[in-house]
C-alpha positions in Angstrom: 109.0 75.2 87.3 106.6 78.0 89.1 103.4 77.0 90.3 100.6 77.7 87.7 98.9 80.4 89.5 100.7 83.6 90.9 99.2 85.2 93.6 99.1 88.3 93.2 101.3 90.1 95.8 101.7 93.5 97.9 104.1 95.0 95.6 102.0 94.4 92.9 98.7 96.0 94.2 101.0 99.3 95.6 102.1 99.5 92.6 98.9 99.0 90.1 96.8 101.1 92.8 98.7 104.1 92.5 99.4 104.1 88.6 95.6 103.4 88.0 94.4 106.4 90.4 97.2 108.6 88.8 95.6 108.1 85.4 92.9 109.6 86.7 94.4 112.6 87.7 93.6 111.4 91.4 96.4 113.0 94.0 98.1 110.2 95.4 100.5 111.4 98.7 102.6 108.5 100.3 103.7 109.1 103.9 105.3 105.3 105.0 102.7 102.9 105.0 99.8 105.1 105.1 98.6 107.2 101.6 96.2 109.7 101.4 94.1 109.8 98.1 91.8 112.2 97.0 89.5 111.2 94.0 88.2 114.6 92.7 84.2 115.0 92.2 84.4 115.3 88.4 86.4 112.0 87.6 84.7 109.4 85.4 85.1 106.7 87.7 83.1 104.3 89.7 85.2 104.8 92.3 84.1 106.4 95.7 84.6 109.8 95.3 86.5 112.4 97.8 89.3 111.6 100.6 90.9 108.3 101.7 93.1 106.8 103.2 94.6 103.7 102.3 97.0 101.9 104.4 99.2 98.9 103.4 100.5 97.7 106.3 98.3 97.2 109.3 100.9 97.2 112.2 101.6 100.1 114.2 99.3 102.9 115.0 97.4 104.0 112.2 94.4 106.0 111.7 91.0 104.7 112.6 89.2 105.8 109.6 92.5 104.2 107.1 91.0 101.5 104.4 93.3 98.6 104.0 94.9 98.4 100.4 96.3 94.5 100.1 95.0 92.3 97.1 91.9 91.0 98.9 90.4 94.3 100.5 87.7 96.0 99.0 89.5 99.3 97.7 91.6 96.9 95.4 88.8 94.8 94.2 86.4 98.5 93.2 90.1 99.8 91.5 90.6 96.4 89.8 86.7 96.6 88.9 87.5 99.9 87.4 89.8 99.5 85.6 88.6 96.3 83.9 85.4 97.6 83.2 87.7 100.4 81.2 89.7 98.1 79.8 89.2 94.2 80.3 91.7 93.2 77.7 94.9 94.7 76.5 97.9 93.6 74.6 101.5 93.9 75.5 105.0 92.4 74.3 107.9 91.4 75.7 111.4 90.7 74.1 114.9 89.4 75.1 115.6 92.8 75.9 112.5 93.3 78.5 113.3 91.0 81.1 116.1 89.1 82.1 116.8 85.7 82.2 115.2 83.8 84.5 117.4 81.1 86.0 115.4 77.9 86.9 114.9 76.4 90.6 117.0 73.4 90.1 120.0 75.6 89.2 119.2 78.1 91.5 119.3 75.3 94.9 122.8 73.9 92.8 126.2 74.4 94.2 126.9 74.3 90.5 128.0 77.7 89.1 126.3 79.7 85.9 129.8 80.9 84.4 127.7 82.8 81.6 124.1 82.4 79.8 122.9 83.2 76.4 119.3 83.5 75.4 118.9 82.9 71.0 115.2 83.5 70.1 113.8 82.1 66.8 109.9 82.6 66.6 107.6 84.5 68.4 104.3 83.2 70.6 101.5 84.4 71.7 100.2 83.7 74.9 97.6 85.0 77.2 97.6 86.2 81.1 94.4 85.8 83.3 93.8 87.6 86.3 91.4 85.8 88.2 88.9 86.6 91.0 88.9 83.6 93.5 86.0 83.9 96.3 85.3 81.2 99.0 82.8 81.7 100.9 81.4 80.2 103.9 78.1 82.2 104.7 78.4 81.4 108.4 81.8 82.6 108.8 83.6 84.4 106.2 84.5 85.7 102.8 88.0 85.3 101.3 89.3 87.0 97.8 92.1 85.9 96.3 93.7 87.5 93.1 95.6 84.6 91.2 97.6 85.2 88.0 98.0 82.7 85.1 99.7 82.6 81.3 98.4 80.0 78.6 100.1 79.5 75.2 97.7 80.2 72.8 98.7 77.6 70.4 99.6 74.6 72.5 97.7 75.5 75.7 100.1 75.1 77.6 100.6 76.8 81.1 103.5 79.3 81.3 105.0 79.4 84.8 106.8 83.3 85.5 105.0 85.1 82.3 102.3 86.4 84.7 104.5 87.5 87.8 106.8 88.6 84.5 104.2 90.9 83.1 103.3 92.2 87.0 106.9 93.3 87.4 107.7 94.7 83.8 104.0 97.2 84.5 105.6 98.5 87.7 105.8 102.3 87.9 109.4 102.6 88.8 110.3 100.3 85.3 112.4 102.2 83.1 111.7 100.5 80.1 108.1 100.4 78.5 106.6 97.6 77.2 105.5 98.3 73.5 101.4 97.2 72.9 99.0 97.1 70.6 95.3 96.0 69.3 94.4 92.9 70.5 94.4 90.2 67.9 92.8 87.2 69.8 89.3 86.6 68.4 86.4 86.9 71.3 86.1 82.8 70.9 89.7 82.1 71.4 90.1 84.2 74.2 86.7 83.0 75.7 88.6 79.6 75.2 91.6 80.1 76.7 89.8 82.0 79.5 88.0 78.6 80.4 91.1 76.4 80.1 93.0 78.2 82.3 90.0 78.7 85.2 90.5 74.6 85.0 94.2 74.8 85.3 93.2 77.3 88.3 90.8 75.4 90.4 93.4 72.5 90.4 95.9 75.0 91.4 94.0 76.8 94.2 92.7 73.6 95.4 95.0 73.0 98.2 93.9 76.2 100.0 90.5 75.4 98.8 90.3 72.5 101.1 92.0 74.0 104.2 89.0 76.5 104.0 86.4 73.4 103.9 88.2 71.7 105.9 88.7 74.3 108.8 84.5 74.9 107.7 83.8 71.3 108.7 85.4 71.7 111.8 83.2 74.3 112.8 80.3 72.4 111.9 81.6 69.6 113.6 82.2 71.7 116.8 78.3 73.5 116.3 76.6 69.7 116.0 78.6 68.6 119.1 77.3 71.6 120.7 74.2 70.9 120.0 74.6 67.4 120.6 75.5 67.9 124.2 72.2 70.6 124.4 69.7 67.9 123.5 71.5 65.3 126.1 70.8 67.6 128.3 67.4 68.4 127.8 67.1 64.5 127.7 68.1 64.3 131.3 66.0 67.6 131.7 63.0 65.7 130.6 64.2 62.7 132.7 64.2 64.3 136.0 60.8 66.3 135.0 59.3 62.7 134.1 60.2 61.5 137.4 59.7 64.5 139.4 55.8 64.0 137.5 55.5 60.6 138.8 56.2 60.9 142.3 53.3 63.8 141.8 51.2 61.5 140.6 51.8 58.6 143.1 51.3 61.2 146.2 47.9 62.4 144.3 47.1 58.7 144.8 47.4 58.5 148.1 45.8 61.9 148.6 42.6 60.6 146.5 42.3 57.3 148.4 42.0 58.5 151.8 40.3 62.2 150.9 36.6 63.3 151.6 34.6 63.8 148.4 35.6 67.5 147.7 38.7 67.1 148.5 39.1 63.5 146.2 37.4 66.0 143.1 39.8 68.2 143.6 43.3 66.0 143.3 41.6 63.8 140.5 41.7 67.5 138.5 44.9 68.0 139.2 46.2 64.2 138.8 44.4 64.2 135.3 46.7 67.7 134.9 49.3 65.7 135.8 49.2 62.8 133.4 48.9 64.9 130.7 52.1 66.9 131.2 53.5 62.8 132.0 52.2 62.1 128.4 53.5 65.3 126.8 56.9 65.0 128.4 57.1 61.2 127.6 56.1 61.9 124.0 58.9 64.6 123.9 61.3 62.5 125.2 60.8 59.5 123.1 61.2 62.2 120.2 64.3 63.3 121.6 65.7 60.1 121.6 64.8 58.5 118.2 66.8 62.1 116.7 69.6 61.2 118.8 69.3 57.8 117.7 69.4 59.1 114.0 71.6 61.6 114.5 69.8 64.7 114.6 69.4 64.4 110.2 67.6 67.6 110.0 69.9 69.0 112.4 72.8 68.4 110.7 71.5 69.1 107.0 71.0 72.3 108.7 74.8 72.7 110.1 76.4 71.3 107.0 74.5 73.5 104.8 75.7 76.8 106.5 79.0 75.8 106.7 79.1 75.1 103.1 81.5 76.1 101.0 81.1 78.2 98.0 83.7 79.0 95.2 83.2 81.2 92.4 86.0 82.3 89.9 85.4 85.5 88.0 88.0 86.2 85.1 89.1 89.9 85.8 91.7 91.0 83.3 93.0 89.4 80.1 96.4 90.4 78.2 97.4 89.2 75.2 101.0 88.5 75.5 103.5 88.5 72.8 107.0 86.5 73.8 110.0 85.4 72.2 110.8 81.2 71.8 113.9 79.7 71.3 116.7 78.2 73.0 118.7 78.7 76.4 122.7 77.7 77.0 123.7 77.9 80.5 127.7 77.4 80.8 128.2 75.7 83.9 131.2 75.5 86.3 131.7 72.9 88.9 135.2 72.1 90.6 137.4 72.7 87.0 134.4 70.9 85.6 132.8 73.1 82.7 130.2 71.9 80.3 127.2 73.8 78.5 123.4 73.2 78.8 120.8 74.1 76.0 117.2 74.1 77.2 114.0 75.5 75.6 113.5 79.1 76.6 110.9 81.6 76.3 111.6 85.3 77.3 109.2 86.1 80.6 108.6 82.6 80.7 111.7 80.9 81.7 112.7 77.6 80.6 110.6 75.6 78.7 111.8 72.0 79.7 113.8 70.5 82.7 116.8 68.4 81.8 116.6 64.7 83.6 119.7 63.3 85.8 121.7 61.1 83.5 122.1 58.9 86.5 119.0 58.2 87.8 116.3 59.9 84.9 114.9 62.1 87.2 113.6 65.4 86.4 115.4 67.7 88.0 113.4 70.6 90.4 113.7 72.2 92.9 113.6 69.2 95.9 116.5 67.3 93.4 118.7 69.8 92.1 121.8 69.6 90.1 124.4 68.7 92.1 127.0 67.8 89.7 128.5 68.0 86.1 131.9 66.4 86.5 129.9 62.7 85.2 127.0 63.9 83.7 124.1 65.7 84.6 123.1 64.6 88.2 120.9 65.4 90.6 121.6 65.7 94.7 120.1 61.4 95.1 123.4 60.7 92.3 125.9 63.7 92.5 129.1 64.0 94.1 
């Protein structure tokens, strides 16, 4: 199986970017990398209007004034923003005939051979693909977008791996075949449901890159309070040598005072009283400095750790009711004279439904313990020949 959540990719932004601005009778010229985009005064669109250029691939010389078009820059996010505010949820099905079969990763990493595969549906689904806004931010450093992709079944809830990068290759503008569509028959509660269940199934998904970003946010915070750890030590010693320096003042006023004529004795008891008070002042700031340290700079740190915070919001963008084809899957498999036949649940742009377990071991097989034989059974790479 796929992970959950599909990010979205290059191909996939190139290709919805252009379609969308075509629609609205935008000119759209492709030279390479680099396209230049005019968006007339007169379209109804949120869009800013007049010339750009858009570049998708940053290497290389380029032109200074090109926007970047990739699926977290800001010319994606105002088109995708467009177009959902046109048209936030949309319908579209897809058949046998629409896509083709999608062989799983445990038979694609096999040394096995697929001799021949046939796909029987017997009921149709509905099922329902969320594009999803991801931003983490970390307000002292950075912003990061990230466009993820996810199906749900609508009856079973169930996440469909491949339906959503299915339904992102099938819109392409150089597909032959169109997709036939329709009203949307998903009531606003259901859909708000589903929406919700998947953003859940997301956030688990996302996670791990999630916590690189908090985790590369606590280093900085951690390399800012050491930083200003290794300030305050040395204003301590600062404060140190000034509180010595202070004292030897004081001492030589003494001796000064002792052994001076009377307007000369008024004068150093002025300044020895100056003296002690900048002795008091420094002492008091030193002691402060060192019960801090001793607690570890709390306010300090609250401080730190609250700008380096991490903040994650997830914004459903797009919504499309899918509807697909279930039913069942025989693979005929080939493997040194060996040939025997292997019927798996199926769903058409989802791929199969279930993984078969080795008949060795009971593993599920995937993609790290493949099929690896058929000659005793079903067995993975740990049992197989």
């Amino acid at each position: 199986m796929t992970d959950a959540a599909v990010p979205v990719t290059q191909s996939a932004v190139e290709n919805f970017t252009e379609r969308y601005l075509r629609s609205l009778d935008c000119r759209v010229d492709k030279e390479g990398n680099e396209w230049r985009v005019r968006i007339p005064e007169d379209t109804e669109t949120d869009l800013p209007k007049g010339d750009h250029v858009l570049l998708c691939d940053s290497s290389g010389d380029t032109d200074e004034t090109a926007e970047p078009l990739h699926p977290e820059s800001s010319f994606f996010q105002a088109v995708l923003d467009d177009a959902s505010d046109r048209a936030p949820i949309g319908k579209v099905t897809i058949d046998a005939t629409d896509a083709d079969i999608i062989i799983p990763d445990w038979l694609q990493e096999s040394s096995v051979s697929v001799a021949d595969i046939e796909f029987t549906p017997y009921y149709d689904r509905t099922a329902l693909v969320v594009l999803f806004r991801v931003s983490i931010e970390t307000v002292s450093k950075y912003q990061q977008e990230l466009l993820r992709g996810i199906g749900i079944d609508v009856r079973s809830g169930e996440i469909l791996p491949n339906i959503d990068r299915t339904l992102m290759d099938l819109t392409r503008l150089d597909h032959t075949t169109a997709l036939s569509s329709g009203p949307v028959e998903l009531s606003q509660e259901q859909i708000e449901s589903l929406i919700d269940t998947s953003r859940e199934r997301l956030v688990s998904a996302v996670r791990p890159e999630i916590d690189e970003i908090h985790q590369e946010a606590s280093r900085a915070a951690d390399a800012e309070l050491e930083e200003y750890r290794q300030l305050q030590q040395q204003r301590e010693e600062e404060l140190e040598s000034e509180l010595a320096r202070l004292r030897t003042r004081i001492e030589e006023l003494n001796d000064t005072i002792d052994g001076a004529d009377q307007s000369k004795r008024v004068e150093s008891l002025k300044e020895r009283r100056e003296y002690k008070t900048k002795l008091e002042e420094t002492e008091a700031d030193l002691t402060e400095l060192r019960r801090r340290r001793k607690n570890g700079y709390p306010d300090r740190q609250r401080e730190i750790r609250e700008r380096h915070g991490v903040e994650v919001v997830i914004t459903p963008v797009t919504a499309t009711e899918v509807k697909y084809e279930r039913g069942d899957v025989v693979f005929q498999l080939d493997c040194s004279g060996a040939r025997t036949t292997l019927t798996l649940g199926y769903g058409s742009g989802v791929g199969v439904t279930e993984d078969p377990s080795c008949e060795s071991c009971g593993r599920s097989l995937s993609a790290k313990a493949p099929l690896a034989s058929i000659i005793n059974g079903i067995q993975c790479t740990d049992c197989g020949c």
